[in-house]
N, C-alpha and C positions, 0 to 999 in steps of 0.2 A: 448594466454590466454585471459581472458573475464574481463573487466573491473570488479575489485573488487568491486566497489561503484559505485552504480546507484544512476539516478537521475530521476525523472519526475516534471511535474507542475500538480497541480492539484486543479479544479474546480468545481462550481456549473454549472450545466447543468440538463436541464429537471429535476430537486427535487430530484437530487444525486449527488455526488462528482462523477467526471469523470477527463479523460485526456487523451492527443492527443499527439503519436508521429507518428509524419510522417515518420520518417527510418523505424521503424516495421511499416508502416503501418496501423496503430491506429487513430483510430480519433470517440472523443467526449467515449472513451473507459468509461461504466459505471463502479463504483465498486457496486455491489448489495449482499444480503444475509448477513445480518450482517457487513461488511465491511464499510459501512459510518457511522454505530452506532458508530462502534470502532474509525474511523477519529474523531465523533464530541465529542468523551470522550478524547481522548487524547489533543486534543486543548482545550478545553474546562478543564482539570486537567491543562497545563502548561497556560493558559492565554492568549492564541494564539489564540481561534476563534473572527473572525470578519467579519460580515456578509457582504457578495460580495468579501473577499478576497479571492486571491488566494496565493494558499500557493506550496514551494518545496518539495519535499516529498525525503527523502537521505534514502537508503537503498541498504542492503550486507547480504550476508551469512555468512559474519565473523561480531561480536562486534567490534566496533568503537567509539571514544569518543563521550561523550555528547547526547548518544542516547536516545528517549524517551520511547522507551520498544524494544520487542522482540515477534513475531510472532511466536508459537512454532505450526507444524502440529500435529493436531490429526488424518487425515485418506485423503487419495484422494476418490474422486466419480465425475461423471462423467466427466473424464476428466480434471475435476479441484482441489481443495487441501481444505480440511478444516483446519483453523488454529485458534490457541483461546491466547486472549490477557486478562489479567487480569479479568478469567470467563466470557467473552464472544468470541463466536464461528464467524464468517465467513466466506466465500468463497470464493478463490481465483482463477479464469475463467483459461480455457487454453492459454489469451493471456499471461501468468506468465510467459508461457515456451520459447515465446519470451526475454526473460530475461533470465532465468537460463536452462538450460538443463535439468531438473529435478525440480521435485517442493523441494526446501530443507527442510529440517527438522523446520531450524528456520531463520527467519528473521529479521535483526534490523533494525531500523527506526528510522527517526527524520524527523520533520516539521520546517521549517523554513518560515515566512512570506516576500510573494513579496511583 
């Protein structure tokens, strides 16, 4: 069975939030296509952004306490998954599928500051 709850770190790099795991062999991984909109609304609603931090990012296909929202899919295309958080859309790459098997339905998440 697959770790219920991930984890990544993630950063500013080249003028996007990105992250680096070297098990899946990921490094400087961008999030692009709406997805760092979506990062700097969520930090930015809980009080969390702070410019040069970097922050945790805890995320599962199941609900887990204390989460800051929920990525729900609206369609995959090429390769990757469109998902929309509180009317706004972005794009999740096919490194995702290094993570789950399948792009899920829906995704929850929390940010935590290092």
């Amino acid at each position: 069975m697959a770790n219920a709850m991930l984890c990544i770190e993630i950063y500013q790099f080249n003028g996007t939030w990105c992250f680096t795991d070297l098990k899946r062999a990921l490094v400087h991984e961008p999030f692009v296509l709406g997805i760092p909109e979506i990062i700097n609304t969520v930090l930015e609603n809980n009080s969390l952004y702070e410019d040069g931090k970097n922050y945790r990012v805890l995320f599962a296909e199941q609900e887990f306490p204390e989460v800051h929202g929920v990525l729900n899919q609206v369609r995959e295309e090429f390769n990757g998954a469109w998902y929309e958080w509180n009317g706004e859309e972005g794009w999740l790459c096919p490194a995702t599928m290094t993570f789950f098997d399948y792009f899920p339905a829906q995704i929850y998440f929390r940010f935590e500051k290092l």
